[in-house]
C-alpha positions as CSV (number, residue, x, y, z in Angstrom):
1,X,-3.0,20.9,23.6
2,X,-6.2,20.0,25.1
3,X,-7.9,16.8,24.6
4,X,-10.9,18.7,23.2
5,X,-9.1,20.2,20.7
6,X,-7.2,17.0,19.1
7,X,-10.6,15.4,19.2
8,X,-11.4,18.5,16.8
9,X,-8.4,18.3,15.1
10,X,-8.9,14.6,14.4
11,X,-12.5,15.0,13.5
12,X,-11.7,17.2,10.5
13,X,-8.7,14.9,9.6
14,X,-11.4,12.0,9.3
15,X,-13.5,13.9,7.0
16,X,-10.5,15.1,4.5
17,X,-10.0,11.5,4.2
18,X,-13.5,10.7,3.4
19,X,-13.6,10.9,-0.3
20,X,-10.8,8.8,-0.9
21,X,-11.7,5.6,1.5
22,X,-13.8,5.0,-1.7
23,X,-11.3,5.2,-4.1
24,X,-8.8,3.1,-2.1
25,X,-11.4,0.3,-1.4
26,X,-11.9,0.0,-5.4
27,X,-8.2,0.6,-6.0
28,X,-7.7,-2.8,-3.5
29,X,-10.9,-4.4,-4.7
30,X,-9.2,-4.5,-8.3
31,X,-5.7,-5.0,-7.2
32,X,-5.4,-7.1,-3.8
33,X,-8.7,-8.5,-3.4
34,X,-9.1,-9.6,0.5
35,X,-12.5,-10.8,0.7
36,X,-13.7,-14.0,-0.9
37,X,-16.8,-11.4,-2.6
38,X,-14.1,-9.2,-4.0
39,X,-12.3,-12.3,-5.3
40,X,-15.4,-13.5,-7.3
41,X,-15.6,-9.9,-9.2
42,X,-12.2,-10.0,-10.2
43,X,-12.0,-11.1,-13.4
44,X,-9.0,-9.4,-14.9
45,X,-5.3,-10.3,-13.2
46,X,-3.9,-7.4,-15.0
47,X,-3.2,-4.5,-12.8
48,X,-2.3,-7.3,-10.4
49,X,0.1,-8.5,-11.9
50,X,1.7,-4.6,-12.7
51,X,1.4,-3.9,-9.2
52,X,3.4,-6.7,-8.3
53,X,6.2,-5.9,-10.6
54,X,5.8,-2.3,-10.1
55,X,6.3,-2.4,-6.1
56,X,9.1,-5.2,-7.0
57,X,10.9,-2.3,-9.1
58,X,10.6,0.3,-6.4
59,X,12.1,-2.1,-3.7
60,X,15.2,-3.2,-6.3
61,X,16.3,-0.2,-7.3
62,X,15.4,1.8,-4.4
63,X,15.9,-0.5,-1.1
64,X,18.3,-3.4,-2.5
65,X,19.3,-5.7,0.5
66,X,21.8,-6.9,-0.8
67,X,23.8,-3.4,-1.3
68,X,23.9,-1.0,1.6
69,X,23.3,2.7,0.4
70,X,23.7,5.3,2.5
71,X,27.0,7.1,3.0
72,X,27.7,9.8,5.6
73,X,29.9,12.7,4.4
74,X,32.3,14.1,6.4
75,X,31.7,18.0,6.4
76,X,34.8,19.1,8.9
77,X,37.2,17.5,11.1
78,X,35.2,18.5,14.0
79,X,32.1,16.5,12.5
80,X,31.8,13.0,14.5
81,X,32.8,9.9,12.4
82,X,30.7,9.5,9.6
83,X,32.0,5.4,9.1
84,X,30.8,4.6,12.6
85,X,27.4,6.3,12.2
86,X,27.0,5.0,8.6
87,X,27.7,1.1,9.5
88,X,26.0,1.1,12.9
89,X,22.9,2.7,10.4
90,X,23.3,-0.5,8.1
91,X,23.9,-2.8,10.3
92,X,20.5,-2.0,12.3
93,X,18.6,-2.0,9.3
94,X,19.8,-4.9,8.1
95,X,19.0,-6.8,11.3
96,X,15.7,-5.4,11.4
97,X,12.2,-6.1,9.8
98,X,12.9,-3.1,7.4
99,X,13.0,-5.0,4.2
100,X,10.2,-7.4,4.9
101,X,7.9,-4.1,6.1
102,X,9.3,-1.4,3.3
103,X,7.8,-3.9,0.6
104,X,4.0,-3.9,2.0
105,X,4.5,-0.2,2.1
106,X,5.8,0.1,-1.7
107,X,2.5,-1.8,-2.3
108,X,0.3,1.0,-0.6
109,X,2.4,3.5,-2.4
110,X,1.6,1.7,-5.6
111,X,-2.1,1.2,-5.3
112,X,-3.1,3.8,-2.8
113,X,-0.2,6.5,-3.3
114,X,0.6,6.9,0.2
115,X,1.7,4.7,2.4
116,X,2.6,4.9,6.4
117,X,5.8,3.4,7.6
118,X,6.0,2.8,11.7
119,X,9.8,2.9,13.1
120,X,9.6,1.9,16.6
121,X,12.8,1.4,19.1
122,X,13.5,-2.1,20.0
123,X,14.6,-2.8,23.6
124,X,17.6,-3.0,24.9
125,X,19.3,-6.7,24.0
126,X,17.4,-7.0,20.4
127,X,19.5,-7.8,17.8
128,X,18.3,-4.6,16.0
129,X,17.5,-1.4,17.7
130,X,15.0,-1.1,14.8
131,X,11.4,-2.3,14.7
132,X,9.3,-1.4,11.9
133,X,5.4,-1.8,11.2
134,X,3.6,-1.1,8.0
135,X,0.0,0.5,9.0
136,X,-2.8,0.7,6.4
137,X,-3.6,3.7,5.4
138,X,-7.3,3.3,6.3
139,X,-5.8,3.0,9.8
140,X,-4.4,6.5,9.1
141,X,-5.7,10.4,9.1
142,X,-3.4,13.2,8.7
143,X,-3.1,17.2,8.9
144,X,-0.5,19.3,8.5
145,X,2.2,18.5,10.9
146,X,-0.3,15.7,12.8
147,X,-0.7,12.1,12.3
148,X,-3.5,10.3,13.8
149,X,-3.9,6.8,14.5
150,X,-6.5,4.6,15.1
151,X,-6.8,1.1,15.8
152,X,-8.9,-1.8,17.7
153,X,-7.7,-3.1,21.1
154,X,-9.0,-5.4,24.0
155,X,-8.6,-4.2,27.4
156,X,-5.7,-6.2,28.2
157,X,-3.9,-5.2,24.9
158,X,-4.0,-1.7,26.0
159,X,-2.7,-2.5,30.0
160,X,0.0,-4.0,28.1
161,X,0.7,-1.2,25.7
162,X,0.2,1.5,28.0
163,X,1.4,0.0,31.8
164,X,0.4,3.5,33.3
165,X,-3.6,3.8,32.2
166,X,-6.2,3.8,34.9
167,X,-9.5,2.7,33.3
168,X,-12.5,4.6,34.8
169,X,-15.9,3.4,37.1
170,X,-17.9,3.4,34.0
171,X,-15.2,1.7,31.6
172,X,-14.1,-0.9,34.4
173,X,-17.7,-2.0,34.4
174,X,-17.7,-2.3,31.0
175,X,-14.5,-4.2,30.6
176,X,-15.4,-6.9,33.4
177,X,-19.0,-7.3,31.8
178,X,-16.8,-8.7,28.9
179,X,-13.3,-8.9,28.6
180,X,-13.1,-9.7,25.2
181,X,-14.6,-6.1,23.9
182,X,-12.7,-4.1,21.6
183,X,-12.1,-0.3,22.5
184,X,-11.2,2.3,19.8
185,X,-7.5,3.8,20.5
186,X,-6.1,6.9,18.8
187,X,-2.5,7.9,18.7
188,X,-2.0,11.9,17.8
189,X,1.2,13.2,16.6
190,X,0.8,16.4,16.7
191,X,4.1,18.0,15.7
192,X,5.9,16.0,17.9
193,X,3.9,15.7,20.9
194,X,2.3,12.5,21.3
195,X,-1.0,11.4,22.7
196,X,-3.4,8.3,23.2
197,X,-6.8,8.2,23.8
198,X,-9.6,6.0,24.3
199,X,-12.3,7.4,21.7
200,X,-15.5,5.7,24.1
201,X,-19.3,7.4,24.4
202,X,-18.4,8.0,27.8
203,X,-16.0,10.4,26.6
204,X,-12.2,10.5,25.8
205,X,-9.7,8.9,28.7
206,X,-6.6,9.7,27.9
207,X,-3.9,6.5,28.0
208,X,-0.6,8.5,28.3
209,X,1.5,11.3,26.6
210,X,4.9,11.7,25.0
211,X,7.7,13.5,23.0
212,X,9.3,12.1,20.1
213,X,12.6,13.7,19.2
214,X,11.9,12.5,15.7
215,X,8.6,11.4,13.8
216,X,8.2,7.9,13.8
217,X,5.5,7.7,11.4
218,X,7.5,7.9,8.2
219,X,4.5,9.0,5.5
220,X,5.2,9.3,1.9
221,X,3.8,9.8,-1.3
222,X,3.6,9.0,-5.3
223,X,3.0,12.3,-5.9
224,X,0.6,14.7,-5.0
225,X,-1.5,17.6,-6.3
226,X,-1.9,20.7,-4.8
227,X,-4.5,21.4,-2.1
228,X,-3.8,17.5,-1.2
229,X,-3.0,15.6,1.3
230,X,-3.1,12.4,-0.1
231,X,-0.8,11.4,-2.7
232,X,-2.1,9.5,-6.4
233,X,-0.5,6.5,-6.9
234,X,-0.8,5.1,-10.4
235,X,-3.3,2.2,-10.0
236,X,-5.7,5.9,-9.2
237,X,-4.6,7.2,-12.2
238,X,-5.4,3.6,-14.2
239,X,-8.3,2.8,-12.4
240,X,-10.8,3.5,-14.8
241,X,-9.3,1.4,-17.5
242,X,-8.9,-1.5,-14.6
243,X,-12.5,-1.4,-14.2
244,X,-13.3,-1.3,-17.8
245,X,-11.0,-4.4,-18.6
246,X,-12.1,-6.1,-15.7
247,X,-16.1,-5.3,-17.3
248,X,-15.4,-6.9,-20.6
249,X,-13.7,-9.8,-19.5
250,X,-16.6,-10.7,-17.3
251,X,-18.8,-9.6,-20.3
252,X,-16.4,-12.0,-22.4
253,X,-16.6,-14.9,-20.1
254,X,-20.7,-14.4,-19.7
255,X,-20.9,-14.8,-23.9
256,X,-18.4,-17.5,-23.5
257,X,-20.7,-19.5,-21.2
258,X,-23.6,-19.0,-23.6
259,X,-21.4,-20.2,-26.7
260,X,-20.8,-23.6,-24.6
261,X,-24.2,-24.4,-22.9
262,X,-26.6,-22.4,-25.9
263,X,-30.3,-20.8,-25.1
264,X,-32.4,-22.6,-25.9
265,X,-36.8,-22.8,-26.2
266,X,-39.1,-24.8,-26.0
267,X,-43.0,-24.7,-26.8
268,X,-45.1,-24.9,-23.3
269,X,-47.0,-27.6,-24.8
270,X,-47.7,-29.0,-21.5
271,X,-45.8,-32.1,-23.0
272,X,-42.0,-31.6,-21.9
273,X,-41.4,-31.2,-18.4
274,X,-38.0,-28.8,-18.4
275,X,-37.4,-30.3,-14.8
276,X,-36.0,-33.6,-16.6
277,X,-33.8,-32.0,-19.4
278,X,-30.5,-32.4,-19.0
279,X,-28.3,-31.0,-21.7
280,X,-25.0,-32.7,-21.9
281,X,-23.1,-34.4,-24.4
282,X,-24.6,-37.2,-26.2
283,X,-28.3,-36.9,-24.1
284,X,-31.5,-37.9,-25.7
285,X,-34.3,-35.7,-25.1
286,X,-37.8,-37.3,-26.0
287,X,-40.4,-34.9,-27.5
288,X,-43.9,-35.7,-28.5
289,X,-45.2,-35.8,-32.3
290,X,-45.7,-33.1,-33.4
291,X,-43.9,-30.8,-30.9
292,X,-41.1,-28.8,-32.0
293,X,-39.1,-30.2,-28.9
294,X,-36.0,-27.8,-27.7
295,X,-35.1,-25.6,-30.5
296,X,-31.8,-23.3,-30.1
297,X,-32.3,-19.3,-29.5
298,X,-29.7,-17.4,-31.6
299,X,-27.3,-14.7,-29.1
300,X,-27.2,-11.6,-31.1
301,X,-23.9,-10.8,-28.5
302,X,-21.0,-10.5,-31.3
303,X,-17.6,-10.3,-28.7
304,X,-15.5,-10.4,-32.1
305,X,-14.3,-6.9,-31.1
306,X,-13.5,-7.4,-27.7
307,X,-10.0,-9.0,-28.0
308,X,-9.4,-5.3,-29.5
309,X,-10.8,-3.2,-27.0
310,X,-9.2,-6.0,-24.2
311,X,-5.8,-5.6,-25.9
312,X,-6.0,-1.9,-25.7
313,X,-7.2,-1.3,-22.6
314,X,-4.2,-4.2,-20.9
315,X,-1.6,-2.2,-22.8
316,X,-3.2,1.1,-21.5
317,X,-3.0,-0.7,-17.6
318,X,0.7,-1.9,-17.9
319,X,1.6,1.5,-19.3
320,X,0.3,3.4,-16.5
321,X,2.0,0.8,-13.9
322,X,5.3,1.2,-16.1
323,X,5.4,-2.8,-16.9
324,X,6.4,-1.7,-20.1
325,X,9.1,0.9,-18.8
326,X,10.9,-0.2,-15.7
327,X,12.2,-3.5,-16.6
328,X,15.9,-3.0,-16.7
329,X,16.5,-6.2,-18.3
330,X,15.5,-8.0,-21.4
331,X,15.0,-11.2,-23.2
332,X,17.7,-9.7,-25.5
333,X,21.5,-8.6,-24.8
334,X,21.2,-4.7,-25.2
335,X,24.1,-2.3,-26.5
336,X,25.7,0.3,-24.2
337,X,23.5,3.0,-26.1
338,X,20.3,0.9,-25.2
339,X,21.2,0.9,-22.0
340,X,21.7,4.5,-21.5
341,X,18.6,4.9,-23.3
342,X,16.2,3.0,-20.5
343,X,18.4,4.4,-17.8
344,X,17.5,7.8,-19.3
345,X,13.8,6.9,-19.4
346,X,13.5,5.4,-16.1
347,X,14.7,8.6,-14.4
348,X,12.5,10.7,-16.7
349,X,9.8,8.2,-15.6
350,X,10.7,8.2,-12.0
351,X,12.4,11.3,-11.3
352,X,9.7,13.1,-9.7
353,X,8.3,9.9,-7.6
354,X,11.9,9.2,-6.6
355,X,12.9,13.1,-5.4
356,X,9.7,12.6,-3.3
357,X,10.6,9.4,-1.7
358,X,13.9,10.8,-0.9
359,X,12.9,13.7,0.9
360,X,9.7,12.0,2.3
361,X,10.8,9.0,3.4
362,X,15.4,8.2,3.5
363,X,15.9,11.2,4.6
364,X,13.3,11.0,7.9
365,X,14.7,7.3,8.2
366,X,17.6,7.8,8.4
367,X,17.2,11.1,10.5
368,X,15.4,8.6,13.0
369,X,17.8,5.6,12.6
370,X,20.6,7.8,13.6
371,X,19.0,10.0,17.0
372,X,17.7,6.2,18.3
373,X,21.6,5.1,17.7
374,X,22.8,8.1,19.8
375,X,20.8,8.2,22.1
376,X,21.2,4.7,22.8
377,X,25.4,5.5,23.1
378,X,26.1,3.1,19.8
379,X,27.4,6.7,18.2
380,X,28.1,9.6,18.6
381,X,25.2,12.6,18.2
382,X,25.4,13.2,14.5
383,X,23.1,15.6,12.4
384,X,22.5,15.7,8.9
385,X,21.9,18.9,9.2
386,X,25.2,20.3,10.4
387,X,27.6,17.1,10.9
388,X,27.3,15.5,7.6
389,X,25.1,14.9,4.7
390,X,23.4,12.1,3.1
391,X,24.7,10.3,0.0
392,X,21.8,7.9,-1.3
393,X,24.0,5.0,-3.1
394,X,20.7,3.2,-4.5
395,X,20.2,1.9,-8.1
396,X,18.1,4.1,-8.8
397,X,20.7,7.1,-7.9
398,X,23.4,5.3,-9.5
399,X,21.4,5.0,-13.2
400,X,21.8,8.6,-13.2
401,X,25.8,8.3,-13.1
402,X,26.0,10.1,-9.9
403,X,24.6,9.3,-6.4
404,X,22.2,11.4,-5.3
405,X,23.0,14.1,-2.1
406,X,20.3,15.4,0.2
């Protein structure tokens, strides 16, 4: 494919994504705040604090470090070892950054509803052939079948990142005018053809092309609707009730401040200077004879039914983050039957997000994990497609009495 036509192709992938850069940035704004501005309209910890927990569920009882779960089944006797292939998997995982990265991504997944999972190969000597990198999904466009992206590097970064690119007349000019500038990169998968580009005015240079035998750019989702690309993630779904809580908290601490400090008037008699009135405890304000000095202005605010609507609206939040719902532990013992019972309604909660996550993201994971082992000579070529099939040994699988096979 042409350079012309990925251009195209990534054009219309920028503007599917559009709408929801919006909806992200307020999902963030209320959730992760990274700005000191955002962090001053925050005024609710909420859906924070859900989101937290929530990710923190997703990673226990779907990636547990301290359990290794994925089992190779043996399909024939012609099939290559499935116990060398499934350890080798592990042991490379566990070496790797994967459980430090997966969590940033279940935090995407939570707020945004997709998230973008990078598996890169290591080289040869690292103690994992693994190396993962979670991208923000505002770094991220996607199509059908095509990935795109984009990211901010110097001139140096890319020589280092791409040994084999030859800048042009026009762009060396540039570069040696100041070596500090930032160029626009974009990496396409399409399919699984590769290709980076300089996006410049001068036009697109082209830094170097590829083939992936597998997609590294892992991409899953909460759920989705149909038509979408873009998966809903429940902090969308709560969002308005964030914002609303967020409101009448702010509105709460405005009438707060007025309860403490007052309004007050004062006649402009020409005899009080305001400059010089200082209202804290136990201060003596003169006032002439006659004048009615400071006199306190009644607030006809009357927050008595906030608490109500505040309540409400926080049990709404933590309901739709399933703080009320995941929590597989108590401050009580529980009876066997009790425990069935939330096991029961965690998968009913779950079971939809969790058949997505297998198919979207373990699966292609461990697709990858295994062709970067064989090709590398740690096992033998293995498919899941033919060789052997997955066995997902997670919590999550194992609540449902039976481990799940893809």
């Amino acid at each position: 494919m042409n350079i012309q036509n990925l251009q195209k192709m990534y054009n219309r992938a920028l503007n599917i994504r559009e709408p929801w850069l919006k909806r992200w940035d307020d999902a963030r704004r209320y959730t992760i705040p990274s700005t000191d501005t955002d962090a001053a309209t925050l005024f609710d910890g909420t859906a924070a604090d859900a989101v937290d927990n929530l990710a923190a569920s997703i990673y226990t009882l779907l990636t547990p470090p301290e359990s290794l779960w994925i089992n190779l089944i043996r399909e024939s006797d012609l099939s290559p070892d499935p116990e060398i292939a499934t350890n080798a998997l592990r042991a490379n995982l566990n070496d790797s950054n994967f459980y430090t990265c997966v969590h940033q991504c279940y935090m995407d997944l939570c707020i945004y509803g997709t998230a973008c999972l990078f598996m890169a190969e290591n080289p040869i000597g690292a103690a994992s052939a693994f190396s993962f990198t979670a991208i923000p999904m505002t770094d991220i466009a996607i199509l059908e079948n095509a990935v795109f992206h984009t990211t901010s590097m110097t001139a140096m970064e890319i020589a280092n990142a791409y040994p084999t690119w030859t800048p042009s007349d026009a762009l060396r000019k540039k570069i040696e005018s100041n070596m500090d500038a930032k160029f626009r990169v974009v990496q396409s998968l399409v399919g699984l053809d590769f290709v980076a580009w300089l996006d410049v005015d001068s036009g697109p240079e082209i830094l170097t092309t590829g083939h992936f035998d597998t997609n590294p750019y892992l991409i899953f989702r909460w759920n989705l609707c149909s038509g979408e690309l873009y998966g809903r993630g429940p902090v969308l779904r709560a969002l308005p009730d964030i914002k609303t809580a967020n409101k009448v908290v702010e509105l709460v601490l405005k009438n707060a401040t007025i309860a403490v400090s007052g309004i007050w008037q004062a006649d402009d008699d020409g005899v009080i200077n305001l400059q010089n009135i200082n209202l804290t405890p136990g201060a003596i304000i003169p006032k002439a004879v006659g004048s009615s000095g400071l006199t306190p202005l009644s607030s006809g605010a009357n927050f008595d039914v906030s608490q109500l609507v505040l309540s409400d609206l926080r049990d709404r939040i933590r309901h739709t983050l399933l703080a009320d719902r995941l929590g597989m532990l108590s401050d009580r013992d529980m009876t066997a039957t009790e425990v069935l019972a939330r096991n029961a309604d965690m998968m009913r909660v779950l079971g939809a997000t969790y058949g997505r996550l297998l198919h979207e993201f373990i699966r292609p994971l461990c697709e990858r994990g295994l062709q970067i082992l064989s090709r590398r000579g740690v096992i033998e070529p293995i498919s899941l497609h033919s060789d052997a099939e997955l066995k997902y040994l997670a919590p999550i699988a194992i609540a449902t009495n039976d481990a799940s096979v893809l």
